[in-house]
N, C-alpha and C positions, 0 to 999 in steps of 0.2 A: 060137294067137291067133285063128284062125281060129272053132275053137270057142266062144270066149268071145263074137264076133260075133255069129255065130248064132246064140245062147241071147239076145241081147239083141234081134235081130230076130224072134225069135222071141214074145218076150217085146208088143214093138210093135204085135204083130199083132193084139193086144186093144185099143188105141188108137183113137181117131178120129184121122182124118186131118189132117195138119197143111197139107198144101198141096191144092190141086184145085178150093176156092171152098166145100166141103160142110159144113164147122164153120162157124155164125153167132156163135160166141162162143168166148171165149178164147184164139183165135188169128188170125192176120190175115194174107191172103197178098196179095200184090204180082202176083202170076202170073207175076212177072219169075226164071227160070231162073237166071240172067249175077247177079242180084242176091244170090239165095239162095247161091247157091256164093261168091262176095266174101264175104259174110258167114262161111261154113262156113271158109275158108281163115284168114279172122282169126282168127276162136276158138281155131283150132289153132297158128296165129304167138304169139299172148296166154296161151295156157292156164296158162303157169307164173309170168306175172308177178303180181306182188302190188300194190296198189294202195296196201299200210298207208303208203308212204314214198316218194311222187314224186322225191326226192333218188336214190333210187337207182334207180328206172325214170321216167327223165325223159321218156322217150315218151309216158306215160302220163299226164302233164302237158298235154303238148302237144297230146296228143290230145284232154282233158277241152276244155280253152280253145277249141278250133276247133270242138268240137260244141256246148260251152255257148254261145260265139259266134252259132251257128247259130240255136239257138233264142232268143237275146235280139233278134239281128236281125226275128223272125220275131212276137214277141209286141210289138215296137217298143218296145223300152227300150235307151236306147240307154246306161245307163250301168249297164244290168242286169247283175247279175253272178249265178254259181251251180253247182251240183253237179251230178254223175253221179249216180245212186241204182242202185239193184239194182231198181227198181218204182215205181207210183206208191203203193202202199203206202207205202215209205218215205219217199218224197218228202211224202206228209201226214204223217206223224208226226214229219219235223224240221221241216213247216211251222210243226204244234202245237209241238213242242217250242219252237221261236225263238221264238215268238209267249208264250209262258208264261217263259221263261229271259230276257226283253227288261223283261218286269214284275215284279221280284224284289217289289217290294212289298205286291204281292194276294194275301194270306194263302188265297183260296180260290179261284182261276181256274177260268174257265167259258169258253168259245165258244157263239157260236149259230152255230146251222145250219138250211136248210129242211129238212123232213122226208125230202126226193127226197138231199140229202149220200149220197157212199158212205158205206157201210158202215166204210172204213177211217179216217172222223174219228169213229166210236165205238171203235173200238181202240185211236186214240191218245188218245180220255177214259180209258180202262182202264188204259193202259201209264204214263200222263200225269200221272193224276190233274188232269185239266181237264175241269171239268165240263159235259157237250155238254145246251143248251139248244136244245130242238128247237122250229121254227115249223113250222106246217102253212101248204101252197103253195095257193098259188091254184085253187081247181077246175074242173075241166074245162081248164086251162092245164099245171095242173104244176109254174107257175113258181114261184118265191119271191117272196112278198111284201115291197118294202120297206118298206111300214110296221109291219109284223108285227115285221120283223128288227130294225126301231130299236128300238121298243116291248121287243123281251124284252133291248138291252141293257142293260145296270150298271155299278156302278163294279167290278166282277167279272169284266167280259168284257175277253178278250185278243189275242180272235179273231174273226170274223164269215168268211163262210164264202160261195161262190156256189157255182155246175159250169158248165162251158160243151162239152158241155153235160152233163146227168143221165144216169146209164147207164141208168135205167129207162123212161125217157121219152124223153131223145133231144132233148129241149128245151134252150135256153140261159138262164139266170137273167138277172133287168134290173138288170142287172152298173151301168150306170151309177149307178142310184138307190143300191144297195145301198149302193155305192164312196163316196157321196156322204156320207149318213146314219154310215156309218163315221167318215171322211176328219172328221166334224165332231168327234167324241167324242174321237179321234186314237186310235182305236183300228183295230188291223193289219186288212188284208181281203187273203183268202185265195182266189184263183178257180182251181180245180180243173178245169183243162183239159186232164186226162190223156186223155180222150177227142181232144177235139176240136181240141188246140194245133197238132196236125200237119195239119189238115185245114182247119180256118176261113182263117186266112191263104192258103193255096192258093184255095182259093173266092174269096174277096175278092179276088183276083188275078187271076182268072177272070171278074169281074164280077158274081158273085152278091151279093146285097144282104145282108152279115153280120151278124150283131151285134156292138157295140162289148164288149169283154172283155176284153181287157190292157191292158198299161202305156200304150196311147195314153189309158187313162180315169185321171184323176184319183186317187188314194184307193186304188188297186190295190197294195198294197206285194208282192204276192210270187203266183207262178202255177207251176205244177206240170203237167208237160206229159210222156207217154210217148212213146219209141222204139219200145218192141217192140209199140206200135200201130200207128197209121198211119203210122210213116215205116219201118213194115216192118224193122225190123231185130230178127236171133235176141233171146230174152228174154234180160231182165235189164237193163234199160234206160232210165232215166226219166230227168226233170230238174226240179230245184227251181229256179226263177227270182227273187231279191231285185233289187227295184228296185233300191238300192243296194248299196254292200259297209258301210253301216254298218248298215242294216237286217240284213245276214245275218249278221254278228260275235258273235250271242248261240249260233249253230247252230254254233260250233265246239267240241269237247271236248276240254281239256290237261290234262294231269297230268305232272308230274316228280319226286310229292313217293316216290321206290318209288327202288330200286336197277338197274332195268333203265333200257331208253331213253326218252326223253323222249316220250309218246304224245301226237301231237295229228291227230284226227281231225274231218273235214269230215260224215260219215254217221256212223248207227247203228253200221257194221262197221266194224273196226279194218285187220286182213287179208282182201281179199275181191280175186278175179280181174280180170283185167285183160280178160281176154277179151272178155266183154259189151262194155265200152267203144270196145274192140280194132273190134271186128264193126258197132257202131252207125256208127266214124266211115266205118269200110269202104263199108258199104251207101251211106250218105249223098252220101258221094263219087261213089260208080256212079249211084244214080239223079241227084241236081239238083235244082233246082228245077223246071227243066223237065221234067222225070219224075216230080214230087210233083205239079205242077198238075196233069197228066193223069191220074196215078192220084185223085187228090181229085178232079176230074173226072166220073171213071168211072165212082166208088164211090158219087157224089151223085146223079147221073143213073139209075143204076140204083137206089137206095134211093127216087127220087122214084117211079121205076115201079112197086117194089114195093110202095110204098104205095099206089097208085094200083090198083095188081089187087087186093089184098088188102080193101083198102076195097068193092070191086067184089062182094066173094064173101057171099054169104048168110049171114049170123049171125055174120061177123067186124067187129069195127070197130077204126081202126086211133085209137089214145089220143088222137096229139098230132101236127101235119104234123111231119116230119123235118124239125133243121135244119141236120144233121149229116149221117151216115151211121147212124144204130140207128132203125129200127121197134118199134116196140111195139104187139101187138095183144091183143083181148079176144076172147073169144067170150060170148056169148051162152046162157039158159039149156038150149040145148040141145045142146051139148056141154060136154066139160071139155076146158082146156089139156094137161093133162097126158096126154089119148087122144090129142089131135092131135098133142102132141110124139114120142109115142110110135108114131105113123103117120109120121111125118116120120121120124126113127132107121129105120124098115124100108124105106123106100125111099132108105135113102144120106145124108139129111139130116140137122144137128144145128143144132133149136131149143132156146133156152134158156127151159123155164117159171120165173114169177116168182110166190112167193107172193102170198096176200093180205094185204093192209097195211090194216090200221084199213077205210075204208069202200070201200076198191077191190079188187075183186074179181082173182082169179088172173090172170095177163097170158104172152103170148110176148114173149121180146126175138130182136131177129134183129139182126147186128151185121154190115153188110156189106161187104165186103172186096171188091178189084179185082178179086182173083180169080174172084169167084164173079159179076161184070157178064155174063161168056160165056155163063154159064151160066142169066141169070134166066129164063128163058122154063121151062125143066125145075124150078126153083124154083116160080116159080109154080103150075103143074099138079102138082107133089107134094103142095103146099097146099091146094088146090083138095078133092085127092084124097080128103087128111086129116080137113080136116073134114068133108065129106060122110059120111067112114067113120065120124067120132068121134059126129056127129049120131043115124045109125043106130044105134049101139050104144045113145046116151043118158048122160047125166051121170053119172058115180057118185057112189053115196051114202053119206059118212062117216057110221058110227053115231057117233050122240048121245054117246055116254061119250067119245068122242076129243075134241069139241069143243070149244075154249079154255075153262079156267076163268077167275074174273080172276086176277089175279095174286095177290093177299092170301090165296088159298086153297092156294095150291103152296107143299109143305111141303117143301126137299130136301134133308134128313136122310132116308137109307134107309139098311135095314141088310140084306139082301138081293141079291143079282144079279138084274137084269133077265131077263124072259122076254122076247121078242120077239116082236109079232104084227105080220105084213102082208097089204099087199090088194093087187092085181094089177090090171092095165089088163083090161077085161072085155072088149078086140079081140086086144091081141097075147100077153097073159100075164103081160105082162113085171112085174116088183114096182115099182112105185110109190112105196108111202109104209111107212115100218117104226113100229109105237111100240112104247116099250121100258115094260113093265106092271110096277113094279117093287112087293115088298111090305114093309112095314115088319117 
């Protein structure tokens, strides 16, 4: 046994770190010790239960109810009702789904979305077949327009879409208008607060001046908020919120017409672990409210500073003020992101670069965690360091043949394997960008 350990820690040791405050993305730490080990203990009490069939892990029931409870108290709906998910992945794609499954009569369903939407309400257009009708946001805000968003609905749309806030930006959509312009057509609104659901209500409790984004607005039928974000619990973890339980009745899937048991499922997955559930209600328990206001606290204070020095620093500018916990920053033509990220990686740190989107230029997201409050001062002067160094070396230069074609000229049909050519950060070496040259 021992061995098989080892080879797996072994294995880790190519990893970024998941606690310590140094990862600004895709992971989130609490800095709470007492926390992380609750959670670690559940996993291992859950690991064998299965979720397909609450009748016979009735824990597992109880458990959902007390957490969904949690967070309907928290988005102020009080007859909210709703799901576990494995991610906020999933959690949008049974937004989409119930949203499309609720309008059987729209021979061709469509959602809008502002352009800043994740990524993951184009996957559930692709899984869905609903078709994502994109608006461009406000510039120099970020935000989504509502009159943009009424404007591109139809008698088509099944969805409309907010964030609260945007992972790119860090901003919150004007959730009320949108809610509104919706709320008339009687078509669903969707606000995507996997980011921020764990964290705004704690601020607002706190006295910071919030935006209005859930069930307390009008026209809000259903919100989508993660766990293994800010309320720090092990992954796998999200939650889909319906205002009511009749709004959420089209997201169930039954069948009985087969010879095995009667299949009726709440998520995408049929059989999926109890664990993640196990661990979310765990953590939840140990920290409190009173331990989510301070950590949301912590995490917002230090993300105001960090904008605040980074704004400070020569040739960075930072997008959009924080209203949340995520930074987003630019640079300037005389660095590139992608050399400061990569200055940042060699001294300990992980920023996340963001391509460029239509007219805005490559970006840093930095995603701040409690953990990493102790730490900002060594944050900052990393940054500091980075771009200075990224400055000196100078921008790099994509040759011209790589350069987006439009779209109507990419042909892909090949009949050949890819050669692979890349380019390398001209400070630390390290590879950068690969394109795959392929020949017909």
């Amino acid at each position: 046994m021992s061995d098989v350990l080892d080879r797996l820690r072994a294995l880790q040791e190519g990893d970024l770190p998941t606690h310590g405050g140094s990862t600004l993305a895709y992971v989130y730490d609490s800095g709470l010790a007492e926390a992380d080990e609750v959670g670690r203990q559940a996993l291992a009490l859950y690991g064998s239960a299965n979720g397909l069939d609450p009748t016979v892990f009735p824990s597992l029931r109880t458990l959902e109810n007390e957490v969904v409870g949690w967070a309907a108290r928290l988005m102020q709906g009080p007859d909210a009702v709703g799901t576990v998910t494995s991610g906020g992945t999933e959690s949008i794609l049974l937004a989409v789904q119930t949203a499309r499954d609720a309008s059987p009569g729209v021979a061709s369903p469509s959602m809008v979305l502002p352009s800043t939407a994740h990524a993951a309400f184009h996957k559930a257009a692709h899984y869905l077949g609903v078709r994502a009708v994109v608006v461009d946001v406000e510039p120099g805000s970020y935000r989504a327009r509502p009159d943009a968003m009424a404007a591109a609905c139809d008698d088509t749309t099944v969805l409309v879409v907010a964030s609260a806030p945007s992972y790119a930006h860090g901003v919150v959509d004007p959730v009320p208008e949108i809610a509104e312009a919706a709320s008339a057509r009687g078509i669903r609104f969707h606000v995507d607060a996997c980011i921020g659901g764990w964290v705004l209500p704690y601020l607002r409790a706190d006295g910071v001046d919030v935006p209005d984004y859930d069930f307390a607005v009008p026209g809000v039928t259903s919100v989508s908020v993660d766990l293994h974000k800010y309320a720090y619990t092990p992954k796998g973890a999200s939650i889909l919120l319906h205002r009511t339980a009749g709004l959420r009745r089209p997201q169930y899937f039954a069948h009985a017409d087969w010879p095995g048991y009667t299949m009726l499922n709440s998520t995408m997955q049929s059989t999926k672990s109890g664990a993640p559930l196990a661990a979310a209600w765990a953590v939840l328990q140990h920290i409190g409210d009173d331990g989510y206001q301070r950590l949301a606290r912590t995490s917002y204070d230090a993300t105001l500073r960090l904008a605040a020095a980074a704004g400070a620093i020569d040739g960075l500018t930072v997008l959009a003020p924080p209203e949340t916990t995520l930074v987003a920053l630019r640079s300037d033509e005389r660095a590139d992101v992608f050399t400061i990220a990569d200055e940042m990686a060699a001294q300990g740190w992980f920023v996340q670069p963001q391509l460029s989107f239509r007219d805005q230029a490559p970006s840093l997201h930095l995603s701040m965690s409690a953990a990493t409050a102790p730490r900002l001062d060594e944050l900052i002067e990393a940054l500091t360091a980075s771009v200075r160094t990224a400055q000196a070396a100078g921008p790099v230069q994509v040759p011209k043949s790589w350069r987006r074609r439009p779209r109507h000229s990419i042909r892909p049909l090949w009949t050949t394997p890819p050669s692979t050519v890349c380019w390398s950060s001209p400070v630390s070496g390290r590879v950068r960008r690969c394109r795959s040259e392929w020949r017909r």
